[in-house]
Short mmCIF file of the C-alpha atoms (twelve columns), coordinates in Angstrom:
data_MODEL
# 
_entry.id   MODEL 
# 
loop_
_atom_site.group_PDB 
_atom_site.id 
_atom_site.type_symbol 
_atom_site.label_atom_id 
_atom_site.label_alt_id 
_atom_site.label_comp_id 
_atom_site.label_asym_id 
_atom_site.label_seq_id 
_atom_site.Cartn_x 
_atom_site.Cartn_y 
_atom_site.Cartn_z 
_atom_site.pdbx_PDB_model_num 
ATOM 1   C CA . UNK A 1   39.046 98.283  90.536  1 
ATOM 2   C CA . UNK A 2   41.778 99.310  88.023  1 
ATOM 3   C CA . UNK A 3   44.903 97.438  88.257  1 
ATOM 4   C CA . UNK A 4   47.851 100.188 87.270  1 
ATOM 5   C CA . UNK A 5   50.481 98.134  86.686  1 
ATOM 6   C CA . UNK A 6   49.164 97.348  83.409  1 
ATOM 7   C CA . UNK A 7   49.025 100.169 80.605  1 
ATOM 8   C CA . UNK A 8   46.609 100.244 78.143  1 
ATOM 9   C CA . UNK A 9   47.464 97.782  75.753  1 
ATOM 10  C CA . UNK A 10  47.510 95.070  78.831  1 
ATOM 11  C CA . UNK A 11  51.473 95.724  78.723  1 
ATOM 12  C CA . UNK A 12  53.529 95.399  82.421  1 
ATOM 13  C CA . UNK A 13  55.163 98.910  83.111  1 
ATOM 14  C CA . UNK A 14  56.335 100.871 86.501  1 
ATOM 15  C CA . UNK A 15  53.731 102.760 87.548  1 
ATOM 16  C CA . UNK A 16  54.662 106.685 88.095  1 
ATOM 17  C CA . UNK A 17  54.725 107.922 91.638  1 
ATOM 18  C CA . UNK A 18  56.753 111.130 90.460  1 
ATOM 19  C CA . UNK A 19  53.406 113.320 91.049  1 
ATOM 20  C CA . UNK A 20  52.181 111.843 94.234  1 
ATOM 21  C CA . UNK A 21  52.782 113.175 97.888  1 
ATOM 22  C CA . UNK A 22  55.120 112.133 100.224 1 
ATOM 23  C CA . UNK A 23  53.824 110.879 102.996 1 
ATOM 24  C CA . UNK A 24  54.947 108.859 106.485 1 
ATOM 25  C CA . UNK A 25  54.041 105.320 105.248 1 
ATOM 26  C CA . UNK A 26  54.147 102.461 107.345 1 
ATOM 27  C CA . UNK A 27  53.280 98.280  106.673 1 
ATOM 28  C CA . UNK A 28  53.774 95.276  108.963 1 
ATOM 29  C CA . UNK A 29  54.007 91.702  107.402 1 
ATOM 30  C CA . UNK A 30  53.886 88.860  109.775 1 
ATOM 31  C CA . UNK A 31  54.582 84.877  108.673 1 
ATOM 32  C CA . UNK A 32  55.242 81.746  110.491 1 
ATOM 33  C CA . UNK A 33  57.693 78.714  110.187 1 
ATOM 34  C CA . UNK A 34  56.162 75.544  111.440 1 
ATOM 35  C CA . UNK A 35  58.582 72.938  112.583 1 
ATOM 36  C CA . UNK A 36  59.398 70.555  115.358 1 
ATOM 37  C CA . UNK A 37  59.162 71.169  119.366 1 
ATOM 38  C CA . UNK A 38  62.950 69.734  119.072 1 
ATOM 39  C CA . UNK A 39  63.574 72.941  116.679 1 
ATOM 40  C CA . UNK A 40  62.153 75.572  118.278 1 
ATOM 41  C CA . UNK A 41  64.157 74.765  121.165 1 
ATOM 42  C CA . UNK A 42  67.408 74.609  119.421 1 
ATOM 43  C CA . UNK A 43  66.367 78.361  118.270 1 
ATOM 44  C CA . UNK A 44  65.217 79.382  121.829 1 
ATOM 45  C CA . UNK A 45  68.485 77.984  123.263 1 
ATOM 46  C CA . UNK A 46  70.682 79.530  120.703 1 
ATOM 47  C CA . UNK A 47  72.030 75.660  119.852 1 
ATOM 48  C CA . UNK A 48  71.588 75.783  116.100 1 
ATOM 49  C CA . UNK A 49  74.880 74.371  114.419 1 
ATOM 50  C CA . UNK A 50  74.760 77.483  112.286 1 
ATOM 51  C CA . UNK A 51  74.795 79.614  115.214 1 
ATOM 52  C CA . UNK A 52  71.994 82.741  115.893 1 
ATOM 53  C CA . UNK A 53  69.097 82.008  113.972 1 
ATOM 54  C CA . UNK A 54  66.725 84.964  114.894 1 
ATOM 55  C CA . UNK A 55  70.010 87.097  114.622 1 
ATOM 56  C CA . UNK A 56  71.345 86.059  110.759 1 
ATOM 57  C CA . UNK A 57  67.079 86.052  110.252 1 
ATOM 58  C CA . UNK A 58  66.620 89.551  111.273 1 
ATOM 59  C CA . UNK A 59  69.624 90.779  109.583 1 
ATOM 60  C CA . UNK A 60  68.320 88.914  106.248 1 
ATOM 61  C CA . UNK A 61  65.156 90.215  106.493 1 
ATOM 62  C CA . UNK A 62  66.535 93.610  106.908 1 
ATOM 63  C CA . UNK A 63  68.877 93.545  103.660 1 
ATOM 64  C CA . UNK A 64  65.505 91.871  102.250 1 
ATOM 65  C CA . UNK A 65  63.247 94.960  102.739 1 
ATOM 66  C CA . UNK A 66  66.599 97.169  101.314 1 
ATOM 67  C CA . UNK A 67  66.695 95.448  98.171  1 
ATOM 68  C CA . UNK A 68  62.831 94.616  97.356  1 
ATOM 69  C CA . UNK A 69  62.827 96.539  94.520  1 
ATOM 70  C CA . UNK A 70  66.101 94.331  92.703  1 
ATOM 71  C CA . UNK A 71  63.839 91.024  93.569  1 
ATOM 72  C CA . UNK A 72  60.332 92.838  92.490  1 
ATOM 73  C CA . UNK A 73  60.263 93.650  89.106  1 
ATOM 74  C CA . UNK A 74  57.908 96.948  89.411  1 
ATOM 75  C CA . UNK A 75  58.509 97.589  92.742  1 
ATOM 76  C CA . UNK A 76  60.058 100.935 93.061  1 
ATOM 77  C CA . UNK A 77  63.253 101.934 94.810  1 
ATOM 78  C CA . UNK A 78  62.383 103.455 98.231  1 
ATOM 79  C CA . UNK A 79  64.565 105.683 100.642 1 
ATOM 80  C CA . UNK A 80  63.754 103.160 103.608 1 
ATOM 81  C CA . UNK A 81  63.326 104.875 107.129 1 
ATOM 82  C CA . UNK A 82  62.943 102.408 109.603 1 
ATOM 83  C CA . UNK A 83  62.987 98.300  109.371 1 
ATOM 84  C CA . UNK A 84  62.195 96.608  112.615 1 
ATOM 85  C CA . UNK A 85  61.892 92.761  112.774 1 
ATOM 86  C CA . UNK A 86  61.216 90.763  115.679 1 
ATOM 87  C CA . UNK A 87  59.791 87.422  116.366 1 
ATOM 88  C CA . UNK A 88  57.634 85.187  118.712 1 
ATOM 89  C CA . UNK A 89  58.551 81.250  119.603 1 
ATOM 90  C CA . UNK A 90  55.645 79.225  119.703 1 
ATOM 91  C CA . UNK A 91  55.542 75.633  120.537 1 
ATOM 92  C CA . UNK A 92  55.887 74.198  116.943 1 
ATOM 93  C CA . UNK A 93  56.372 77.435  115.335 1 
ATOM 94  C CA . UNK A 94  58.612 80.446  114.877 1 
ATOM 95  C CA . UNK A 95  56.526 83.667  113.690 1 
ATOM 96  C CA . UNK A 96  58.222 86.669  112.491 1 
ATOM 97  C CA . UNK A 97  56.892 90.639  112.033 1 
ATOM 98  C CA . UNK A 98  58.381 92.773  109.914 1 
ATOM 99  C CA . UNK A 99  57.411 96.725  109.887 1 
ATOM 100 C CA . UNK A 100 59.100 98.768  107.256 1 
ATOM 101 C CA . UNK A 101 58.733 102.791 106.726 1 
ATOM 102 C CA . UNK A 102 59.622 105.788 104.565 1 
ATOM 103 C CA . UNK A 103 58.879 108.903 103.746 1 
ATOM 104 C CA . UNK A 104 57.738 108.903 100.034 1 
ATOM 105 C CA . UNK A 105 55.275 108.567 97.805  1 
ATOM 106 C CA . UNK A 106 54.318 104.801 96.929  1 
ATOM 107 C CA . UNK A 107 53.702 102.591 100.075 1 
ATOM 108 C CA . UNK A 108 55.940 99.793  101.587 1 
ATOM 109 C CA . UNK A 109 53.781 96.936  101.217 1 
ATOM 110 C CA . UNK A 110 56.024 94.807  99.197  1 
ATOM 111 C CA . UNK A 111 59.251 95.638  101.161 1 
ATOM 112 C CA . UNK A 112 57.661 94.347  104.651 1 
ATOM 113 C CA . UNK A 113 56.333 91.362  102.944 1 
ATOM 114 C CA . UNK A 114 59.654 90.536  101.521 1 
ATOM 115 C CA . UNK A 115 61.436 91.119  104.655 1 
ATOM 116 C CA . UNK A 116 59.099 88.345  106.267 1 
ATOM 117 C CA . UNK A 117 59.579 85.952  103.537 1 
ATOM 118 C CA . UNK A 118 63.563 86.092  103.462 1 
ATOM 119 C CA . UNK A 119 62.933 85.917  107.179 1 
ATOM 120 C CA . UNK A 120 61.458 82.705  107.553 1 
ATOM 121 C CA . UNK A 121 63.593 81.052  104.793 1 
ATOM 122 C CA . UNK A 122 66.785 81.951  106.455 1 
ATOM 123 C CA . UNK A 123 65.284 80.151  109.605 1 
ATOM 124 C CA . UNK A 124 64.583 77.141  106.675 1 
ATOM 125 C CA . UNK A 125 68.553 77.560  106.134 1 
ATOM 126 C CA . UNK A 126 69.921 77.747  109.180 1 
ATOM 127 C CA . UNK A 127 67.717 74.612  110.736 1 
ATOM 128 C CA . UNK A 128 67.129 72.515  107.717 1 
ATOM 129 C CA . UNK A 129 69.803 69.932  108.657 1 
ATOM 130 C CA . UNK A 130 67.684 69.382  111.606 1 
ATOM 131 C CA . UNK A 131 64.470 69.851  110.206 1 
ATOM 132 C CA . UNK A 132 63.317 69.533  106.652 1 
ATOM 133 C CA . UNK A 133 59.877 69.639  106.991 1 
ATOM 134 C CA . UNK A 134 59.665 73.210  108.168 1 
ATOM 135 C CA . UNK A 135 56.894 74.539  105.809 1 
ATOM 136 C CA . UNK A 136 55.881 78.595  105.763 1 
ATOM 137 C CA . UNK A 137 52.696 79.281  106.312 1 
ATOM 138 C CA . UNK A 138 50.731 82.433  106.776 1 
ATOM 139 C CA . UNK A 139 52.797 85.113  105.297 1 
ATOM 140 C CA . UNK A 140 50.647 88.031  104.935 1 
ATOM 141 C CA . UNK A 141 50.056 91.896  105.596 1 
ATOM 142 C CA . UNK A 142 48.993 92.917  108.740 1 
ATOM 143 C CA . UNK A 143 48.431 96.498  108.219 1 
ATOM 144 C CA . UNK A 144 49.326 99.831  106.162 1 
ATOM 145 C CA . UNK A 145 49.420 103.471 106.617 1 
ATOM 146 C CA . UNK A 146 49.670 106.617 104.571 1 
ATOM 147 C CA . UNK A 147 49.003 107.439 101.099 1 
ATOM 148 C CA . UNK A 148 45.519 108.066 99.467  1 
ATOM 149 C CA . UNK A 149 44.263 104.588 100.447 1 
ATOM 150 C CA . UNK A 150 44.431 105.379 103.845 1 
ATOM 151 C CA . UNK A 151 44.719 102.575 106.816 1 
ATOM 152 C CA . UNK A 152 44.266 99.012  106.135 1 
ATOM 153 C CA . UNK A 153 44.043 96.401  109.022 1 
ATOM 154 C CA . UNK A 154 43.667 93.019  108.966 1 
ATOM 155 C CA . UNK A 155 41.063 91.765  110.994 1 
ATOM 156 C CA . UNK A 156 40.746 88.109  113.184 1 
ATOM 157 C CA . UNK A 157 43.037 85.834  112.837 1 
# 
């Protein structure tokens, strides 16, 4: 498997997309925040000194995904179509989902995986007076869509 970021002198460059087709490209990114009972139930009340966690975290993930390509150095600037983020309380956890699309020809990989990164550590933020041994765990890509490498899903757990 050839790694194109890399030319042929073993030198870091932006790979060109400028030839490729634009397609409907989708990718969801999922992490998880573990922290205390007593903090997931200052999120799931909406007590948080800071005020609406899940609300400032989906926002941040949001601007995240928007301005991947300013935090990742060959990540290219997309035309972003859609950024939905939502999340699920567990009992010592807070897990977050972030699916990104566009219309374009490199995939959105990087954008939903930043989006649940800056997620979870804007939870870290808002609760770490109350908590500071939240720890982020499990951030990963769930699935992709369009483009020449077709679907990916993860599969189990």
């Amino acid at each position: 498997m050839k790694l194109t970021h890399f030319d042929r002198q073993g030198a870091a460059h932006m790979v060109d997309v400028g030839e490729k087709a634009h397609t409907h490209r989708i990718a969801v990114a999922s992490g998880r925040i573990r922290m205390r009972p007593a903090s997931v139930a200052l999120v799931k009340g909406g007590r948080a000194a800071k005020g609406d966690v899940l609300g400032v975290a989906r926002l941040a993930a949001i601007q995240a995904a928007k301005r991947t390509a300013d935090l990742i150095p060959l990540a290219h600037p997309l035309g972003l179509t859609r950024v939905a983020v939502d999340f699920e309380l567990e009992k010592n956890a807070l897990r977050i989902l972030a699916k990104v699309e566009c219309r374009g020809p490199t995939g959105v990989e990087m954008e939903a995986l930043t989006a649940a990164a800056v997620g979870l550590l804007t939870v870290y933020d808002m609760l770490k007076a109350v908590d500071r041994a939240m720890t982020l765990t499990d951030l990963r890509l769930e699935e992709k869509s369009g483009g020449r490498s077709g679907v990916f899903r993860r599969s189990g757990g």
